[in-house]
C-alpha positions as CSV (number, residue, x, y, z in Angstrom):
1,X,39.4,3.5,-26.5
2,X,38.8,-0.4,-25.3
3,X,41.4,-2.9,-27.2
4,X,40.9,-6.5,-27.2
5,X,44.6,-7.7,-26.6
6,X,45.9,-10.0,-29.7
7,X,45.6,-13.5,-28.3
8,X,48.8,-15.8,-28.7
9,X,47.7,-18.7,-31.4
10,X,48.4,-22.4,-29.9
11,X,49.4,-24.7,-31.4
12,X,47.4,-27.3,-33.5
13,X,45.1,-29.3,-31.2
14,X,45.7,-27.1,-28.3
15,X,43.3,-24.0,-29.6
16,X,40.1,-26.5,-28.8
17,X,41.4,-28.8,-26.3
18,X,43.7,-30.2,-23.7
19,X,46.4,-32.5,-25.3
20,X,44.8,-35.3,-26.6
21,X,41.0,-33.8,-26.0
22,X,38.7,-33.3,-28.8
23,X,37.5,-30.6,-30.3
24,X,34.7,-28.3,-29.2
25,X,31.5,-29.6,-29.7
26,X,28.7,-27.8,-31.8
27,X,26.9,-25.2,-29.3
28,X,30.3,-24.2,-27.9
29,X,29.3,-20.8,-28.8
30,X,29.5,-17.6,-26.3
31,X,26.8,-16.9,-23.5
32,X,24.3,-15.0,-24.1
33,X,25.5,-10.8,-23.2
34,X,23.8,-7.7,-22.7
35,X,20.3,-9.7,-20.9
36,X,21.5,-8.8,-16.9
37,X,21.1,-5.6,-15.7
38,X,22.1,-3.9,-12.4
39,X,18.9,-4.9,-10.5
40,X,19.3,-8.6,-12.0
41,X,22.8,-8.6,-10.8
42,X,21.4,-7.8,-7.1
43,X,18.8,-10.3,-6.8
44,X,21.7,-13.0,-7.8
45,X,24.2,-11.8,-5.1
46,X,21.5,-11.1,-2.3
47,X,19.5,-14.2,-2.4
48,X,22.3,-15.8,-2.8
49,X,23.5,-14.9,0.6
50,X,19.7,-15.9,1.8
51,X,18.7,-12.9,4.4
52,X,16.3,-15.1,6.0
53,X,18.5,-18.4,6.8
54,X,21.1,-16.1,7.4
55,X,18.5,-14.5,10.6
56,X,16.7,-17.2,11.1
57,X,19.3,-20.3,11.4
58,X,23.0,-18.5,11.6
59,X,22.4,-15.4,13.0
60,X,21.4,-17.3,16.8
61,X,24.7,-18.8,16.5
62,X,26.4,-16.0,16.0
63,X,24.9,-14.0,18.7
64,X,25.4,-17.4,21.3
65,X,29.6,-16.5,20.3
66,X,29.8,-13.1,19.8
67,X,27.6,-11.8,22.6
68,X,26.3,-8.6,22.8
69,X,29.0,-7.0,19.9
70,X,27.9,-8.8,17.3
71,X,25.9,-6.6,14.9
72,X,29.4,-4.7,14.8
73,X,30.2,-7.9,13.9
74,X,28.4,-7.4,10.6
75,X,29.2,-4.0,10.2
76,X,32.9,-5.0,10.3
77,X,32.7,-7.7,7.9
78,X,30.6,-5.4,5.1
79,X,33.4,-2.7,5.4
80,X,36.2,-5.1,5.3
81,X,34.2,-6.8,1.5
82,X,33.6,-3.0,0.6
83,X,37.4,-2.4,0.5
84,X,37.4,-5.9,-1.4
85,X,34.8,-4.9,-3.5
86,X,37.1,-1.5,-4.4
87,X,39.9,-3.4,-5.9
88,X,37.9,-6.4,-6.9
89,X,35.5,-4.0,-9.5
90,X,37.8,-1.9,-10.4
91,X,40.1,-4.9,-12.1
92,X,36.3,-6.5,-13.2
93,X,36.8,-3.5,-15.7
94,X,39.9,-4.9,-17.5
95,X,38.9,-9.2,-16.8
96,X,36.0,-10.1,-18.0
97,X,35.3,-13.8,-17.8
98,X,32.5,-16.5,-16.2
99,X,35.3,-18.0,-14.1
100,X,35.6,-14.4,-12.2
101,X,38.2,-15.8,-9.2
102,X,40.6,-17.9,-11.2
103,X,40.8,-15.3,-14.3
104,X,41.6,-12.6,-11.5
105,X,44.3,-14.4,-9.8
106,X,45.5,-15.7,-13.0
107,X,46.2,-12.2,-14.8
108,X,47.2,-10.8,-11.2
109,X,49.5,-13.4,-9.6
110,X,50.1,-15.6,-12.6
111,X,48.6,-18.6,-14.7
112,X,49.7,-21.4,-12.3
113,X,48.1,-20.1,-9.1
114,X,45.4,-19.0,-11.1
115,X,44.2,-22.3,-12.6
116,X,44.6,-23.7,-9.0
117,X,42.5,-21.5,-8.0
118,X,39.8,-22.3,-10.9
119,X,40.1,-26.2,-9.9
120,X,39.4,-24.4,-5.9
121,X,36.2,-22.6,-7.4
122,X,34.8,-25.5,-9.2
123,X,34.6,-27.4,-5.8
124,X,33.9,-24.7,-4.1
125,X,30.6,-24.0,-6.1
126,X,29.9,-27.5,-6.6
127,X,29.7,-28.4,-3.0
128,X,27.6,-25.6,-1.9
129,X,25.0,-25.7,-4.4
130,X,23.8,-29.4,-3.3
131,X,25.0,-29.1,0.3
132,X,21.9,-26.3,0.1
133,X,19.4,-28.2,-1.8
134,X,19.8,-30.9,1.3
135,X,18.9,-27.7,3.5
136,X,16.3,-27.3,1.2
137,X,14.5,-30.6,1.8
138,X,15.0,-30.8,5.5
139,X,13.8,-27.0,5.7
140,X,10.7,-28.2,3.5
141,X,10.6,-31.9,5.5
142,X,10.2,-29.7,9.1
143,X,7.7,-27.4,7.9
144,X,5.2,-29.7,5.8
145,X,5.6,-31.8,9.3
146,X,4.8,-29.0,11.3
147,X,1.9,-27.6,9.1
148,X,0.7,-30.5,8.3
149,X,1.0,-33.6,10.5
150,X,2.4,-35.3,7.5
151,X,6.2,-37.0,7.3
152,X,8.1,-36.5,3.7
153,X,11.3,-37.9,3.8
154,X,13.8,-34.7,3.1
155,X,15.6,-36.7,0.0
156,X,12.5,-36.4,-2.3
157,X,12.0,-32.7,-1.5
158,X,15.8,-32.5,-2.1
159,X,15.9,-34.0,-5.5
160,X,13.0,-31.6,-6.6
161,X,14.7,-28.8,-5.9
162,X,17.7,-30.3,-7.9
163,X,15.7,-31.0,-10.5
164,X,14.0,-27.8,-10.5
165,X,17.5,-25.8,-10.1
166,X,18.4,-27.3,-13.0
167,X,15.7,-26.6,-15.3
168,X,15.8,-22.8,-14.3
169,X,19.6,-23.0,-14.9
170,X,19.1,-24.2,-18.5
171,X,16.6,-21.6,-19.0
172,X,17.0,-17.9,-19.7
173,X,19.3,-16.0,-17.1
174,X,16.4,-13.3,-16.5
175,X,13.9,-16.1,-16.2
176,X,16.2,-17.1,-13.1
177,X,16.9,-13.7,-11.7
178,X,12.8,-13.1,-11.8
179,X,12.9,-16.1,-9.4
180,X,15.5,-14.8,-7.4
181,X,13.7,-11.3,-6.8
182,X,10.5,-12.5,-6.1
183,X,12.0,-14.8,-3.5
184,X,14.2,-11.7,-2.3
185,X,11.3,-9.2,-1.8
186,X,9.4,-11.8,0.3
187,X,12.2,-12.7,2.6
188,X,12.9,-9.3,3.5
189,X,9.5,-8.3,3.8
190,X,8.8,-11.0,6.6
191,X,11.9,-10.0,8.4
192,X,10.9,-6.7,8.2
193,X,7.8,-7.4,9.7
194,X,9.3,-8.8,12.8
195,X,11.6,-6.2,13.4
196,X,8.6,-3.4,13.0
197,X,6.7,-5.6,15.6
198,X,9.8,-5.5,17.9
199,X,10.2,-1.8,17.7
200,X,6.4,-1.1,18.3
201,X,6.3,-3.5,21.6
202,X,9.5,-2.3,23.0
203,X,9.9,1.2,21.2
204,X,13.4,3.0,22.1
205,X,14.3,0.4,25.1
206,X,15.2,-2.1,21.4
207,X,18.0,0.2,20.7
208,X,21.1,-1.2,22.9
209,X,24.4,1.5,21.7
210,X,26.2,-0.9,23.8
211,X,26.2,-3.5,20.7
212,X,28.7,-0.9,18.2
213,X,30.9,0.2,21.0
214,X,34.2,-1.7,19.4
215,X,35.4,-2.3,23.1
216,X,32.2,-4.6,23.6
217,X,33.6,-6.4,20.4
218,X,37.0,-6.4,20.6
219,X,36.4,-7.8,24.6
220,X,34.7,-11.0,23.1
221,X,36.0,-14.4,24.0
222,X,34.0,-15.6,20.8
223,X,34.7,-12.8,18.6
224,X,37.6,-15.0,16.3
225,X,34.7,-17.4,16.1
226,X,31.8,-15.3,15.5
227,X,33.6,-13.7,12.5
228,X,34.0,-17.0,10.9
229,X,30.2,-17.3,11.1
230,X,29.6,-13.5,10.1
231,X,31.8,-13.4,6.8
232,X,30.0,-16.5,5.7
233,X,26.7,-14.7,5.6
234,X,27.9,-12.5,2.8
235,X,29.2,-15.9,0.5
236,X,28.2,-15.0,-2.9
237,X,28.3,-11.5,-3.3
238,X,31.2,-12.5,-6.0
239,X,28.9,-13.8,-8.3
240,X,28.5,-10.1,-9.9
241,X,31.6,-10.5,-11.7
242,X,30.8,-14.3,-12.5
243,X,28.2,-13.2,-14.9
244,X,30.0,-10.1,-16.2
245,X,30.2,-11.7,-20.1
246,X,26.2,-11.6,-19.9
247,X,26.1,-8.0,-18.4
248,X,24.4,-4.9,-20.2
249,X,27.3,-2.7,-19.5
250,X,29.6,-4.3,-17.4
251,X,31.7,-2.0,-16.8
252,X,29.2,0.0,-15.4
253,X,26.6,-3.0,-13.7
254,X,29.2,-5.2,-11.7
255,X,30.9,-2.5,-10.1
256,X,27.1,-0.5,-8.7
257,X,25.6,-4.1,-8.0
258,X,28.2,-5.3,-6.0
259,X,28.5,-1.9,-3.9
260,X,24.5,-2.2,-3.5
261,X,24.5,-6.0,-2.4
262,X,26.9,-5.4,-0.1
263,X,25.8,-2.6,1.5
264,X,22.6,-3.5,1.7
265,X,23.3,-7.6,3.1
266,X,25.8,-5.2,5.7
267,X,23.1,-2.9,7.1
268,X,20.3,-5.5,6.9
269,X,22.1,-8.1,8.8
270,X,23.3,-5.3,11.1
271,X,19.9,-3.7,11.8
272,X,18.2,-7.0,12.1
273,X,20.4,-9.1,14.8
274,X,20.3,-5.8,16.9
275,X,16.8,-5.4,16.5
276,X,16.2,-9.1,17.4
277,X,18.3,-9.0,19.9
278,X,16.6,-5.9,21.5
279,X,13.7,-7.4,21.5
280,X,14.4,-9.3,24.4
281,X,17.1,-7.0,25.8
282,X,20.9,-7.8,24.6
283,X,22.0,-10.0,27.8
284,X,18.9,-12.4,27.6
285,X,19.0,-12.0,23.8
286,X,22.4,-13.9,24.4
287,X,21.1,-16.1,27.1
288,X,19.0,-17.2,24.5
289,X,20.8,-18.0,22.2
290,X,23.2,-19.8,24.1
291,X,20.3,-22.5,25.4
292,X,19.5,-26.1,23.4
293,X,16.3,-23.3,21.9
294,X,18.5,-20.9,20.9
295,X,18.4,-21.8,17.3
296,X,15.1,-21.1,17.3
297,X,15.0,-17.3,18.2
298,X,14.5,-15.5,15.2
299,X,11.0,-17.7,15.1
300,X,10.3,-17.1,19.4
301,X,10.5,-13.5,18.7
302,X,8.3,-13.5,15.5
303,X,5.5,-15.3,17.1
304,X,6.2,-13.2,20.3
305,X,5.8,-9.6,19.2
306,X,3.9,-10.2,15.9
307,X,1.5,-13.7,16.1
308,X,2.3,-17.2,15.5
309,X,1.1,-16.8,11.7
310,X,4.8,-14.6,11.1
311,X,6.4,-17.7,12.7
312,X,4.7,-20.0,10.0
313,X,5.1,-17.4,7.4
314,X,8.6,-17.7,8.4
315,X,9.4,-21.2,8.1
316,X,7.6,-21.5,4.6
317,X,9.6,-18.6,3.0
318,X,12.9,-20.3,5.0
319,X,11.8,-23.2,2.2
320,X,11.8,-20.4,-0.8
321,X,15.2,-19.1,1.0
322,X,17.0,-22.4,0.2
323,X,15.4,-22.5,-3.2
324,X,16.8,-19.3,-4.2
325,X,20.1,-19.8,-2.6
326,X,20.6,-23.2,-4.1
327,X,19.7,-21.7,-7.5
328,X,22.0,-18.6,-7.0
329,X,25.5,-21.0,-6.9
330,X,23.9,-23.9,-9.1
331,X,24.4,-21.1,-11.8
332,X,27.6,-19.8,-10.5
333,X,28.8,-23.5,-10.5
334,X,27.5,-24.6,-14.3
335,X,29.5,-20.9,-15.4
336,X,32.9,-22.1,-13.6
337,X,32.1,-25.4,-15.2
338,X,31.5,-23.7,-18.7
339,X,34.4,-21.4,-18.1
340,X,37.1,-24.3,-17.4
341,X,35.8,-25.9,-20.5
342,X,36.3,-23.2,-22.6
343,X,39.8,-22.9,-21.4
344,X,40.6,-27.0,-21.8
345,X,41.0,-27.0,-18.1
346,X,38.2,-29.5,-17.6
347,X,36.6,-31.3,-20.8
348,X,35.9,-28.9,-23.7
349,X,31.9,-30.6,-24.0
350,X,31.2,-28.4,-20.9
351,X,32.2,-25.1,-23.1
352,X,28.2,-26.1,-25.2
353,X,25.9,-23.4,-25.2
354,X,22.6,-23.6,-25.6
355,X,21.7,-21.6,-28.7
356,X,18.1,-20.9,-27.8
357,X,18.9,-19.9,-24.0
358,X,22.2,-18.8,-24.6
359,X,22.8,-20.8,-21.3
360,X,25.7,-23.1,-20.2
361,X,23.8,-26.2,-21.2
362,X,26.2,-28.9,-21.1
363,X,27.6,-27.4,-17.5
364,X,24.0,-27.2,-16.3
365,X,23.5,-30.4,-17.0
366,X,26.6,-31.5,-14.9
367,X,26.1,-29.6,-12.0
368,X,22.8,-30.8,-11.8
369,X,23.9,-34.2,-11.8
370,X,26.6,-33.7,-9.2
371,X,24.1,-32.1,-7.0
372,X,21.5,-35.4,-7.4
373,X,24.5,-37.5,-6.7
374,X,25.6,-35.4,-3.5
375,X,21.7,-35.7,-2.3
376,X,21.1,-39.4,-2.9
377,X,24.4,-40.5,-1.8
378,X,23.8,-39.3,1.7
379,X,20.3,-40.3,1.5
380,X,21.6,-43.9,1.3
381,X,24.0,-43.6,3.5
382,X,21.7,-42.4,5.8
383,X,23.4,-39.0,6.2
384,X,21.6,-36.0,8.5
385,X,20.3,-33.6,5.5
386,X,21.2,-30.0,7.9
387,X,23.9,-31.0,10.3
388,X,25.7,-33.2,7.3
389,X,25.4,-32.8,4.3
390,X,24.4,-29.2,4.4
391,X,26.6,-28.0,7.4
392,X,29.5,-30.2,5.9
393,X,29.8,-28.7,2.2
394,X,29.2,-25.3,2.7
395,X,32.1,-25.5,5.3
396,X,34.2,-26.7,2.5
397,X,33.0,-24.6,0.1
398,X,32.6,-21.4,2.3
399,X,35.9,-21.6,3.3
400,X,37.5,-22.4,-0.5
401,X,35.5,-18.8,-1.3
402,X,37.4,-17.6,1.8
403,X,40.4,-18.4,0.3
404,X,39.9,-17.1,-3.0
405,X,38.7,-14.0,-1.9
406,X,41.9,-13.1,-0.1
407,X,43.8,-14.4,-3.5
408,X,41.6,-11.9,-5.3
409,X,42.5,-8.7,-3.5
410,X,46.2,-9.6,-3.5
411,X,45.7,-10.4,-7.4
412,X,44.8,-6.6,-7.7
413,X,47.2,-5.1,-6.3
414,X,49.7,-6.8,-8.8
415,X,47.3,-6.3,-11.7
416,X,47.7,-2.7,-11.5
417,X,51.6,-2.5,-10.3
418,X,52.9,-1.2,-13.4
419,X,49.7,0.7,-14.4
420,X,47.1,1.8,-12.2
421,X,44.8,2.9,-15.4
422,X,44.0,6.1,-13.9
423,X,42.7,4.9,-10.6
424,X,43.5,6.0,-7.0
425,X,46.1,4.4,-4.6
426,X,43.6,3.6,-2.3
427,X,41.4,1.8,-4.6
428,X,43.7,-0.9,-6.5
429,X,46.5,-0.5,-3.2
430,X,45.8,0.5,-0.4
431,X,41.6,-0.9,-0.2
432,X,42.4,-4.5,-1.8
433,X,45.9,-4.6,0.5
434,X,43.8,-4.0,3.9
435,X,41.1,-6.8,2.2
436,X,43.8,-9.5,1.8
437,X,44.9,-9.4,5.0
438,X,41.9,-9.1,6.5
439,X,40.3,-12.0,4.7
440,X,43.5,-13.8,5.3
441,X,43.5,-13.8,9.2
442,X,39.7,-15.0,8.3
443,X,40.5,-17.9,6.5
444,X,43.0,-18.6,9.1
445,X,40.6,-18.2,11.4
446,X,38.0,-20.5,10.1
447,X,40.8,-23.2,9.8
448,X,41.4,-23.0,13.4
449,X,37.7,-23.0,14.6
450,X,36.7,-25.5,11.9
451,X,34.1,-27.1,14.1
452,X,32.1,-24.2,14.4
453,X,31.5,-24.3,10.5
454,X,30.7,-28.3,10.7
455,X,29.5,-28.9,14.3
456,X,32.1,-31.7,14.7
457,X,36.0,-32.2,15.5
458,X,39.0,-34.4,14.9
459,X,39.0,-36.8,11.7
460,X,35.5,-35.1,10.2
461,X,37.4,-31.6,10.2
462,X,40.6,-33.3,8.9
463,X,38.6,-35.0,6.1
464,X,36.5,-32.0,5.0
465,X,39.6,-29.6,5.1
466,X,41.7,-31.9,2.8
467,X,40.0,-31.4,-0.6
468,X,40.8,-27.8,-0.6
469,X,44.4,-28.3,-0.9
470,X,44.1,-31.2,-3.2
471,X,42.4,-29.3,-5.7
472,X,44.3,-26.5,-5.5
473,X,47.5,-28.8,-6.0
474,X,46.0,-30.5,-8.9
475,X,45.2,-27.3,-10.5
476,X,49.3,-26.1,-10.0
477,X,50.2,-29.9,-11.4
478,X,47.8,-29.1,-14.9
479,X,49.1,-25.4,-15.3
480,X,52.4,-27.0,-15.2
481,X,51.9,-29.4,-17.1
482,X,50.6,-27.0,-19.8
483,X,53.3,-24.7,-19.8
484,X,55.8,-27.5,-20.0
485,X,54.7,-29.0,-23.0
486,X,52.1,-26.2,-24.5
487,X,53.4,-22.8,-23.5
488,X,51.7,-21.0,-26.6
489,X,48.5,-22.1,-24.6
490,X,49.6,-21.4,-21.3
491,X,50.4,-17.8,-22.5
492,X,46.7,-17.8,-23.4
493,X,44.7,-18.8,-20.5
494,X,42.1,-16.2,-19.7
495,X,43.7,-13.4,-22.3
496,X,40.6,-13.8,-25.0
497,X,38.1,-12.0,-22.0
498,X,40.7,-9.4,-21.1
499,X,39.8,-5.7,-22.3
500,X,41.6,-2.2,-21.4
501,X,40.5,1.3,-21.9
């Protein structure tokens, strides 16, 4: 039998806001619940991750470093986020909450970490989700160029997809995840195309067993670096929890979606590097993608072994790609943004609902205006839409999810010290212990080889690195702060979402 834990009262004024805030606004009602199902869920997580940017633009990369190992690469990196997925969905049972990260590490390793880690989210989310809209209007700029003859400058194109983002966040959830799984089924359908046409021109000489012998791997110089690439092409599959308060069965939908989207974003990626890279044979494949044309691979091979019009067809649905991706974490942001505001961690008016949708309005309504901000501000500064402003914030953000990630898993292990609630060691223990430390040394790892995430070195790195400890300090300053002069309030950060069987 489920029990809603009795929530500690605060005291007057601190119930509805942070000392000296006001009180909720009207609309700061709940989001809307039982609209997502399982399949919903999916579409969120997968297009989020972006199949064909992740093929088309990172995957050469990765292949140019890791050599002829790396669609282990992306093996590896699914199983290590399976066993973070164990843990991780097995707490998602018992927390329950839009701001998925910082309520997990907040009942798991305590309050003041954990609203660090909210403050770490909320930048996190709110870098990548413009940084990809700026993708977005260079991907759109290139190809209306290419198709066309005609020049659009990439900040227009940008601000559209803003704009258009923004709208779909304000709207319906399902209206959004319709989006997201029409832009999903066309994505993988090109790819799939590609990698049939590969198979049929080369037939079994595609298949190199070389690439998943571990030695191959393991004998990489760029192996540390390629993995910093790799776990990046799974950023997002977290969300599944982040929308757990608007879940048909949640208990029951987070856990199977987030098992599906990462099996399935492991195996694709997998399948599809080695099939590209078979296409040519695995040492040219490398070759390749090691010259100044090597980003373009995905797109030599398409037009090689299938026709020039996959190519095309490739670099329109790269457009859609961007679109869905940038909509994905826009409405993971606005729900971190909601969720902070409902706790009094950031101002209470982003807590407003709206009552028609049943959407985060008011946090829709920032993150749309932070992205707009983000987009125009480097358009007047003259800022490089892709190797900038794009490259530069998702390095930021990828490696704040990094972070929290490896926070997570160690959060479940002391969650479910005292009381494992009928699960196995190896879920909430052993699975979520291997995680941390994998995703750990990753984060480690993607501190030290920085410049492969931004393209640059020295004082850019330095400056792009800094916010994430900032943030994270500010958040341990306000939890402080909180339990210092409110503790009946501190005692009730993220305990109203919390349910047990």
């Amino acid at each position: 039998m489920k029990q809603t834990p009795t929530a500690v009262e605060p005291p007057a004024g601190a119930t509805t806001a942070a000392p000296g805030a006001t009180p909720p606004p009207p609309g700061a009602g709940g989001l809307a619940q039982g609209r997502i199902g399982t399949s919903d869920l999916v579409f969120f997580v997968v297009a989020a991750a972006a199949p064909l940017t992740v093929l088309a633009g990172v995957a050469p990369f990765a292949i140019g470093i890791g050599g002829p190992g790396t669609p282990l690469g992306y093996l590896v990196a699914g199983i290590l986020l399976v066993l973070f997925a164990a843990g991780f969905t097995a707490m998602s049972r018992h927390v329950r909450n839009a701001g998925a990260f910082y309520a997990y590490v907040a009942r798991g390793l305590g309050r003041t970490l954990g609203v660090g880690t909210a403050y770490l989210a909320t930048l996190s989310y709110n870098l990548i989700a413009p940084g990809v809209a700026a993708g977005f209007g260079y991907f759109a700029s290139t190809t209306i160029e290419d198709l066309t003859g005609a020049e659009v400058p990439w900040w227009p194109l940008a601000t559209l997809c803003v704009l258009g983002v923004g709208v779909l966040g304000w709207l319906r959830v399902t209206l959004s995840a319709k989006v997201l799984g029409i832009a999903l089924v066309l994505e993988v359908l090109v790819l799939l195309v590609m990698e049939v046409g590969i198979l049929v021109a080369r037939g079994p000489e595609a298949f190199d067993a070389t690439s998943f012998d571990p030695s191959v791997l393991a004998s990489s110089a760029g192996m540390a670096g390629m993995f910093v690439l790799v776990i990046g092409a799974f950023t997002g599959f977290e969300a599944t929890a982040i929308y757990a308060e608007e879940a048909r069965d949640p208990a029951r939908t987070v856990p199977r979606a987030t098992f599906i989207a990462i099996g399935f974003l492991a195996l694709f990626y997998a399948a599809g590097v080695w099939i590209l890279m078979g296409g040519f044979g695995t040492d040219t494949s490398v070759s390749m993608a090691r010259t100044a044309d090597g980003p373009q691979l995905t797109f030599t091979a398409a037009e090689h072994f299938v026709g020039r019009w996959l190519a095309d067809s490739m670099h329109v649905l790269i457009v859609i790609s961007a679109f869905a991706a940038t909509l994905a974490f826009h409405n993971a942001a606005a729900r971190y943004l909601y969720a902070l505001g409902r706790e009094g961690l950031l101002p209470r008016r982003l807590a407003r609902v709206s009552p028609k949708q049943g959407s985060p309005a008011a946090a829709v309504v920032v993150q749309t205006a932070v992205g707009l901000v983000i987009v125009l501000g480097g358009a007047l500064i003259g800022a490089d839409p892709y190797g900038e402003i794009f490259l530069w914030s998702n390095s930021t953000g990828v490696l704040g999810i990094m972070i929290m990630q490896a926070l997570a898993a160690l959060a479940v292990v002391f969650f479910f010290r005292r009381d494992r609630q009928g699960m196995p060691v190896w879920r909430v223990v052993v699975a979520p212990l291997i995680a941390f430390a994998g995703l750990a040394a990753l984060a480690v790892l993607a501190v030290v080889h920085f410049d492969l995430l931004t393209g640059r070195t020295g004082g850019v790195n330095i400056a792009l690195l800094i916010p994430l400890p900032v943030v994270l300090a500010a958040g341990f300053a306000v939890a402080l702060r909180i339990r210092r002069r409110e503790p009946e309030w501190y005692a009730r950060l993220t305990e109203v979402d919390v349910e047990r069987d």
